[in-house]
N, C-alpha and C positions, 0 to 999 in steps of 0.2 A: 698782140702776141702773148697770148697768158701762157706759155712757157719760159720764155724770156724772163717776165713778172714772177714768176715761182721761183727760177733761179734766184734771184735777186731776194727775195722775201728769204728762201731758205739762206741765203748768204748770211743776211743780216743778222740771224738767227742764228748762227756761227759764230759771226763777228762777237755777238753779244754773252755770246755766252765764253767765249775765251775771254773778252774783257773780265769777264768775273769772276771768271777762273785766278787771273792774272792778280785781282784787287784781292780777291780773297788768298790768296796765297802773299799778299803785302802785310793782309791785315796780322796774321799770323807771326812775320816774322820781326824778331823784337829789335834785331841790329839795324832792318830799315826803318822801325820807328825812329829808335835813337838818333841814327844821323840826319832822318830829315822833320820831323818833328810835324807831320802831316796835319796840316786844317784843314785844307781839299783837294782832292785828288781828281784831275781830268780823264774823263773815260779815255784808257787806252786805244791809241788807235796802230795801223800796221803799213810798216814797207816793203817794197819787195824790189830789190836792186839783182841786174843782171840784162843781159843782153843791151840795148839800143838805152834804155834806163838805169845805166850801171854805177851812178853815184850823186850828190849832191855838195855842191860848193861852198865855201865860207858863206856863215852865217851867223849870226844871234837870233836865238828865240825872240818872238812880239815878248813884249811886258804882262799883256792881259791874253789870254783865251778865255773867248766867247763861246759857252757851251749852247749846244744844239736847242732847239724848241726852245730859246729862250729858257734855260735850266741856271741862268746865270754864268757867273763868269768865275777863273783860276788867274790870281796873280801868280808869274813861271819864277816863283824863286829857286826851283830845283829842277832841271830836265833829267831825262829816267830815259835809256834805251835798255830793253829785255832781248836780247838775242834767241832768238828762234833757230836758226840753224847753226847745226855744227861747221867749226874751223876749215875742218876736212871738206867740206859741201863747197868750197870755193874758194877764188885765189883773191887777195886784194882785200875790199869790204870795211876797213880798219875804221874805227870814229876815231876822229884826229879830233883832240881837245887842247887850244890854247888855255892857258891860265899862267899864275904868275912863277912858275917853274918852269915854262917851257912848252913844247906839244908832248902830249901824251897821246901814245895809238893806243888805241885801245879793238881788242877782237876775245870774245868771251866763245866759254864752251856752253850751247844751247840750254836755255834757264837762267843764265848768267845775266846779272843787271849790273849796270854804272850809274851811277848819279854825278852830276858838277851843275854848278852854279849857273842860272838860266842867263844868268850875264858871260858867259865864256864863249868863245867865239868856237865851230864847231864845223864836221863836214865831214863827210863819207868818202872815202877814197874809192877808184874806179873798180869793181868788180871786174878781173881780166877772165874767170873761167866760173861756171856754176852760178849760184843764187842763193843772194843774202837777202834772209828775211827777220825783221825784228819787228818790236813795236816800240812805242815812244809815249810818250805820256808828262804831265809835268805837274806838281807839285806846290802848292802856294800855304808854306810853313807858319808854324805858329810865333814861329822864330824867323821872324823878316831879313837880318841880316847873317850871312853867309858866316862872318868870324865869329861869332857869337852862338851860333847854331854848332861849326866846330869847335869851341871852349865846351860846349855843352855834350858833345859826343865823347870828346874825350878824358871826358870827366865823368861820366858812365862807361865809358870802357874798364877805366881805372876800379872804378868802383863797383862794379860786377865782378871784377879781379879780387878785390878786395872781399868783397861777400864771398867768396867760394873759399877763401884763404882763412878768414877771421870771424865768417859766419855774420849772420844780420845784425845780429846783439852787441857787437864789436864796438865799445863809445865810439872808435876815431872814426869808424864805419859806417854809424847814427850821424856822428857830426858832420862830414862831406857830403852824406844824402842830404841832410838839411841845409848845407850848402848850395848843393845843388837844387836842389828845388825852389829855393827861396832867389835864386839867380831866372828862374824859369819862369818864376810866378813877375819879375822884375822887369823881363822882357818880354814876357807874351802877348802876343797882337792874335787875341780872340774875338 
């Protein structure tokens, strides 16, 4: 059936090139460096909830993904959903995220990404009307532990704040970055 086969080729050929869309627009922005401190990033992959398929139940991420053709493997220290469609496109759809405050619902406006912890227990609530399509992806940090990767984000928040406020030159603003950095070089698993 080589129309069938051409579907499918052309697909993949979609698929691949929104993954790279998606990577290159990570690579660009500097607040997702910051918070997740990327070693290797799992090619983005896509869901599509609605009708008879309209959610997915409590769960944890695997530990390890094993990437395709043998390309190696992503420790999930970080899971990453991008929302593809808008709020308005559907009823329901929410990422429900346990962690140690409680559940968080989480429903972005299309483009919109969440990260939490690949250890956070996690699930999609039942799409009641339309279709929810995002993708998912996950992360394996240069910065292994989750409290440690947050001291380190919010220590570049600060200090971003700081540069714009006191300028790069700013001793106290030399001194925190050297802080910071010397905390990064302390923990990094490259």
């Amino acid at each position: 059936m080589p129309g069938r086969h051409s579907r499918r080729a052309g697909s993949r050929l979609e698929t691949r090139a929104v993954q790279q869309l998606l990577l290159h627009g990570l690579e660009r922005h500097q607040v997702f460096f910051s918070a997740a401190l990327p070693k290797q990033i799992s090619p983005p992959l896509f869901n599509r909830y609605g009708g008879a398929s309209n959610s997915f139940g409590n769960h944890v991420d695997s530990s390890v993904r094993f990437l395709r053709n043998g390309a190696g493997r992503v420790r999930t220290d970080v899971s990453c959903t991008v929302f593809l469609s808008e709020p308005s496109d559907y009823d329901g759809g929410e990422l429900v995220i346990e962690d140690t405050f409680g559940e968080q619902s989480v429903k972005l406006a299309a483009g919109d990404m969440v990260m939490y912890p690949g250890t956070s227990v996690h699930r999609v609530m039942p799409v009641t009307r339309g279709v929810r399509v995002a993708s998912y992806f996950w992360i394996q940090s240069m910065i292994r532990s989750d409290e440690q990767r947050l001291l380190l984000y919010e220590m570049d928040n600060h200090l971003r704040h700081l540069r714009s406020t006191f300028g790069e030159t700013d001793k106290g603003v030399i001194g925190l970055t050297s802080t910071y950095h010397n905390l990064l070089r302390m923990w990094l698993d490259v």
